[in-house]
C-alpha positions in Angstrom: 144.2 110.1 142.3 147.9 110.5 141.3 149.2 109.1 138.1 151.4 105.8 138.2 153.7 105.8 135.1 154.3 103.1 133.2 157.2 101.0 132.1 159.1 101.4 128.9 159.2 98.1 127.9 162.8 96.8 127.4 164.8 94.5 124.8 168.2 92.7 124.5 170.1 92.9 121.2 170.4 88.8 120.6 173.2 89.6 118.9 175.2 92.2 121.3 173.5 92.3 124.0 172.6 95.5 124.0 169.7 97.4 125.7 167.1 99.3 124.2 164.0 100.8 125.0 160.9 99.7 123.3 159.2 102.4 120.8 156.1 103.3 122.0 153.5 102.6 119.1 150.2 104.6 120.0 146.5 103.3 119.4 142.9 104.6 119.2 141.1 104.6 122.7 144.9 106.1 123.8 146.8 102.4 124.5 150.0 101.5 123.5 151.8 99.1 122.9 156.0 98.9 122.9 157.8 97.3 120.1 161.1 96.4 119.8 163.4 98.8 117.4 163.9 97.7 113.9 167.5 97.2 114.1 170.5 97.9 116.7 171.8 101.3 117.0 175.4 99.1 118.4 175.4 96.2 115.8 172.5 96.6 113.5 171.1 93.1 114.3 167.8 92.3 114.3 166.7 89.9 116.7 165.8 91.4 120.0 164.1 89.5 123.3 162.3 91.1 125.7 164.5 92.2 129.1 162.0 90.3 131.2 162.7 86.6 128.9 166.5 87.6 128.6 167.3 85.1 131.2 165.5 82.3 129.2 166.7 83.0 126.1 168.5 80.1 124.6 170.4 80.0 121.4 
């Protein structure tokens, strides 16, 4: 059985718009999860929305 890799998670700066890839936090049991980063490497905001609600996200 061949391995299907999975997809990095991505987010929207609210703020600049710019994308980022989620940081992959690791769990017992070997999950993980992605989170968001902290703040943006562009504008240093801090509100992010996931890439997949982007085109729902009102302000």
């Amino acid at each position: 059985m061949s391995h299907v890799p999975e997809a990095v998670k991505q987010y929207v700066c609210a703020d600049c718009q710019t994308m980022h890839a989620g940081t992959p936090i690791h769990h017992e049991g070997g999950s993980h999860t992605f989170e968001p980063p902290t703040s943006c490497g562009a504008c240093e905001g801090e509100t992010f929305v996931e890439l997949a609600a982007w085109i729902h996200h009102h302000e």
